[in-house]
C-alpha positions in Angstrom: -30.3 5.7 -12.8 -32.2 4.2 -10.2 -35.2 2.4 -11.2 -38.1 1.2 -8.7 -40.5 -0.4 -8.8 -43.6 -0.3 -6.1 -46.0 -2.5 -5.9 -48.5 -4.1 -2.5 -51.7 -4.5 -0.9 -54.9 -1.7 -1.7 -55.4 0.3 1.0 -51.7 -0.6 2.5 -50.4 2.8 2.0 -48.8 3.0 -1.5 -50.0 6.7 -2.8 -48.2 7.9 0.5 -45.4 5.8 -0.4 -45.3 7.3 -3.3 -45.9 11.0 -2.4 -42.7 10.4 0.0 -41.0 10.0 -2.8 -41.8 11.7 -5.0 -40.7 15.0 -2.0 -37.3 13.3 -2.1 -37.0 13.4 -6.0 -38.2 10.6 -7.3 -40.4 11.0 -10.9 -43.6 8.9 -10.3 -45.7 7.2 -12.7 -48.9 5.0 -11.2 -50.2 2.4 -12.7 -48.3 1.9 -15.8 -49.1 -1.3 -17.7 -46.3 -3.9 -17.3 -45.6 -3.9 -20.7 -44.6 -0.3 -21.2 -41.6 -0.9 -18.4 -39.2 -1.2 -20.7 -40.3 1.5 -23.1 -39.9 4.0 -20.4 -36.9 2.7 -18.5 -35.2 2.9 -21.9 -36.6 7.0 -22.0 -35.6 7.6 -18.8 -32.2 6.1 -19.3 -31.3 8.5 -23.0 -32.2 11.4 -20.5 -30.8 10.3 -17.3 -30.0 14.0 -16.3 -33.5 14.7 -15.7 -34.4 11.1 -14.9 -31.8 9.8 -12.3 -34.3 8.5 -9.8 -37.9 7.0 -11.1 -40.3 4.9 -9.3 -43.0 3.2 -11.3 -46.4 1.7 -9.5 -47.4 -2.0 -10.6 -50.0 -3.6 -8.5 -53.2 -5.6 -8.2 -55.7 -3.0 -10.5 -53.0 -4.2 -13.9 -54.4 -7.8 -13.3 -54.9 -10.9 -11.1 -51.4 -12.3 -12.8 -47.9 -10.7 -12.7 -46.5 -13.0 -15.3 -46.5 -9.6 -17.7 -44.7 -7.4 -14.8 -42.2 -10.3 -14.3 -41.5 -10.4 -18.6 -40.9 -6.3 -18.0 -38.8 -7.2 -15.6 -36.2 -9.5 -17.5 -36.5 -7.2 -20.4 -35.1 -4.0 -18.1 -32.2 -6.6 -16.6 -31.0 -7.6 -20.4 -31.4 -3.8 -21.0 -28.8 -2.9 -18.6 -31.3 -1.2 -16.5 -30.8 -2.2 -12.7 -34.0 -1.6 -10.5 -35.5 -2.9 -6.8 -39.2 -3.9 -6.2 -40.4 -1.8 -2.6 -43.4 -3.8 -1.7 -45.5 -2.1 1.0 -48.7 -4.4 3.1 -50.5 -4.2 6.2 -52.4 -6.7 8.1 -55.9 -7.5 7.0 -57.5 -5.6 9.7 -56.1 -2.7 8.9 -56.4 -2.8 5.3 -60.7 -3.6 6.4 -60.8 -0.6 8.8 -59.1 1.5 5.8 -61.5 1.3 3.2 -64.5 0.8 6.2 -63.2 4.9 7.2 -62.8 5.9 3.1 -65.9 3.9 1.7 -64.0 2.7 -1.4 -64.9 -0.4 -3.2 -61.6 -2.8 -3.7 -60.4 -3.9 -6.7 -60.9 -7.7 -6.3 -64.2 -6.6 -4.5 -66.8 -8.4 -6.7 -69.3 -10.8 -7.7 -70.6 -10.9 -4.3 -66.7 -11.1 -2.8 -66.4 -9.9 0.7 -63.8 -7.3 1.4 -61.7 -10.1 3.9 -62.1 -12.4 1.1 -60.5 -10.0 -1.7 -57.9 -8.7 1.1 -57.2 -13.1 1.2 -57.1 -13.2 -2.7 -54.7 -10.3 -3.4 -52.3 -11.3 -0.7 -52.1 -14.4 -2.6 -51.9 -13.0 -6.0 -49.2 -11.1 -5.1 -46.9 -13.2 -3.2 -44.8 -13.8 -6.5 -44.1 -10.1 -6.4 -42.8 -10.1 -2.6 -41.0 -12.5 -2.6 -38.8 -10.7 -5.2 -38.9 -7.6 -3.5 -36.1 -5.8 -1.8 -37.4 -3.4 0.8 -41.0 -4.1 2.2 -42.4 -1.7 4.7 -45.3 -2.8 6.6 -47.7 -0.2 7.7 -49.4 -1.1 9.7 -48.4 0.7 12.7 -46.1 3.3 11.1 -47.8 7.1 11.3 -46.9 9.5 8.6 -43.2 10.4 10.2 -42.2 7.2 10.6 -43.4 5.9 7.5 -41.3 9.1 5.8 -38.3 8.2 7.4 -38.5 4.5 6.6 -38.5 5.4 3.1 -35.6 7.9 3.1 -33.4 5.3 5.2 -34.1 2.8 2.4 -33.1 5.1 -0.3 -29.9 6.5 1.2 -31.5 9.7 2.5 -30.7 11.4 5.7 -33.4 11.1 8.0 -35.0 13.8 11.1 -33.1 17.4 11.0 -34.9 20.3 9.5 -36.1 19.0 6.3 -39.9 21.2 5.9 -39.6 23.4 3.6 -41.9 26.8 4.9 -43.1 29.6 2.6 -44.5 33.0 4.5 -46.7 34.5 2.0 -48.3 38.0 2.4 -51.5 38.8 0.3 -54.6 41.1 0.1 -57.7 39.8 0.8 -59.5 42.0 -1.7 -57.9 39.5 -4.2 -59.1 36.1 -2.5 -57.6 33.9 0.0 -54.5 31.9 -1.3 -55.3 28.7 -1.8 -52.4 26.6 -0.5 -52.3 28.4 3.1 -52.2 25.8 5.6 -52.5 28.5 8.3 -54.0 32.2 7.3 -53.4 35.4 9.5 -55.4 38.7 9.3 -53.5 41.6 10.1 -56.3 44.3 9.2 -56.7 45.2 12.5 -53.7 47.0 12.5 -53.1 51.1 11.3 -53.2 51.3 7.9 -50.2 52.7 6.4 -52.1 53.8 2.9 -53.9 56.3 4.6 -50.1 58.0 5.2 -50.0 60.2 2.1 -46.1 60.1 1.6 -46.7 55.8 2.9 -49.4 55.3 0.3 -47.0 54.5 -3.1 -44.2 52.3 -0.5 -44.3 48.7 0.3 -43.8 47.0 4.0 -40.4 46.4 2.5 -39.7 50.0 3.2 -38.0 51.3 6.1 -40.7 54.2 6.3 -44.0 51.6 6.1 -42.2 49.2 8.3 -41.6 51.3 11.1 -45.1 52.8 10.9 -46.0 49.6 11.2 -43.9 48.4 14.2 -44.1 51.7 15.8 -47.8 50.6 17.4 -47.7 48.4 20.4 -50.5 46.3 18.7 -48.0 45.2 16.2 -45.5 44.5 18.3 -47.7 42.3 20.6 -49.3 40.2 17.6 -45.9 39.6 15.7 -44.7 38.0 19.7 -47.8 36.2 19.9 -47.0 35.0 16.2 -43.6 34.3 17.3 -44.5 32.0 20.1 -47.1 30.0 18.1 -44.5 29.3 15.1 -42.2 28.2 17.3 -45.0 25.7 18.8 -46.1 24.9 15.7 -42.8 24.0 13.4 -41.8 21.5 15.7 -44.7 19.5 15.6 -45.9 19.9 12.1 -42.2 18.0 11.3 -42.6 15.4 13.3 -46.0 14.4 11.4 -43.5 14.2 8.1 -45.2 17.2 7.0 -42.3 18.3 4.2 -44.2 21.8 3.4 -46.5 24.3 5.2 -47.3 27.8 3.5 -48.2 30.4 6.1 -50.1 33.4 4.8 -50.6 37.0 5.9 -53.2 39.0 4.6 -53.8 42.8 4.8 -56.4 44.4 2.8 -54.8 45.6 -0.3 -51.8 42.9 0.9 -49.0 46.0 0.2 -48.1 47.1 3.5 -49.4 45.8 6.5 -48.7 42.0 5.7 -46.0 42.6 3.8 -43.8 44.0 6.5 -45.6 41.4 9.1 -44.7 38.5 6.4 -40.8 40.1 6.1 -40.8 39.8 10.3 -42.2 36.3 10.6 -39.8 35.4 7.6 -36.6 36.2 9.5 -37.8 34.8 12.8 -38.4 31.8 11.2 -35.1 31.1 9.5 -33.3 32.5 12.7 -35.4 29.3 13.8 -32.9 27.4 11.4 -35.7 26.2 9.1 -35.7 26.7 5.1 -37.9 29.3 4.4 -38.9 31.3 1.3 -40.5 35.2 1.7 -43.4 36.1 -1.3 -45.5 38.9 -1.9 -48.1 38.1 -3.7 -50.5 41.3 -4.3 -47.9 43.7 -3.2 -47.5 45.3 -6.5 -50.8 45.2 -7.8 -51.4 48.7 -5.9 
């Protein structure tokens, strides 16, 4: 099993961090009191099937001391259970500007404490705990990809490549906008197969509703244009880290018309070489 553990600066970056890995297969858990280490390494270890790679957040909002977190820490080493401290940080002005853009108050913040003063006192209140680390990653310059691929080189994962995972969902807006679309498409402009008597009870899956569909130049044109934007966009949304985008393509009763548009985009998309997954949301609810 690998155990970490992830502790740093507020505002340095750690939820990120986290979220990182947590898309490479790590189980998360923030915030957990030092003292109940032990009791779930010792879980995770009788189910080490489900629990092979675990990361648990220990940082500056458990208390000013670590003297706790460095008891847990013997307890898991008499245990058996191996682990690593990742220790992320950033420079003060960086960690001002951060909570200066989100408006959050910091933990060590109070009693008339200025933000540069509680940056000063948690760098020093956690010094014990980075000095014991393994891997620290300053942010402080790193943007979202590089940050990504700074994790999954520590951990033994391969880096760059075609890693995003891409779902093409069609849907009918009569039944709402999907919520996790990233990027939404409105093909309603196009004929209407379910006007086509012998069309009406198919799907865009069918050969018969798909080449209705395809048969008008309109169709044709868009699905190019759609194309050529995809293949702008893929590229780019990677090499921000982004690990999952959901594109969705919605048709009024989301049967026919974005159905056979979401089959088209599917294919183009893994021709592409990318992972991609094809759903239909409404197109049984006909």
């Amino acid at each position: 099993m690998e155990f970490v553990i992830v502790s740093g600066m507020s505002g340095a970056g750690k939820s990120s961090v986290v979220s990182i890995m947590e898309d490479t297969g790590f189980y998360c858990v923030d915030n957990l009191p030092p003292a109940l280490i032990p009791k779930f390494a010792e879980l995770c270890m009788a189910n080490v099937t489900k629990y092979d790679r675990v990361a648990v957040v220990c940082d500056i909002r458990g208390g000013q001391t670590f003297d706790s977190l460095f008891e847990a820490l013997d307890q898991l080493t008499a245990m058996g259970c191996a682990y690593k401290i990742l220790f992320v940080e950033a420079s003060k002005p960086v960690i001002i500007r951060r909570y200066k853009e989100t408006r959050r108050g910091h933990p060590l913040a109070e009693n008339g404490r200025s933000l540069s003063m509680a940056v000063d006192r948690e760098r020093a209140a956690l010094e014990p705990v980075r000095s014991r680390a393994e891997y620290i990653i300053d942010t402080t310059a790193l943007p979202t990809k590089k940050l990504r691929d700074e994790v999954r080189r520590i951990f033994g994962l391969a880096t760059g490549g075609s890693e995003m995972s891409i779902s093409v969902l069609s849907f009918g807006f009569k039944y709402g906008i999907p919520l996790e679309a990233d990027m939404v498409f409105d093909v309603r402009f196009l004929p209407n197969p379910f006007y086509i008597q012998e069309l009406r009870r198919q799907t865009g899956l069918d050969e018969g509703v798909r080449s209705f569909v395809f048969g008008y130049q309109q169709s044709q044109d868009f699905l190019r244009h759609l194309e050529d934007m995809v293949a702008f966009l893929l590229p780019q949304f990677r090499e921000e880290g982004k690990s999952a985008l959901v594109i969705a393509i919605g048709c009024t009763g989301g049967q026919h018309r974005s159905v056979a548009m979401t089959r088209a985009l599917a294919d183009y998309i893994r021709q592409k070489g990318y992972h991609v997954s094809e759903n239909h949301r409404d197109m049984t609810r006909a």
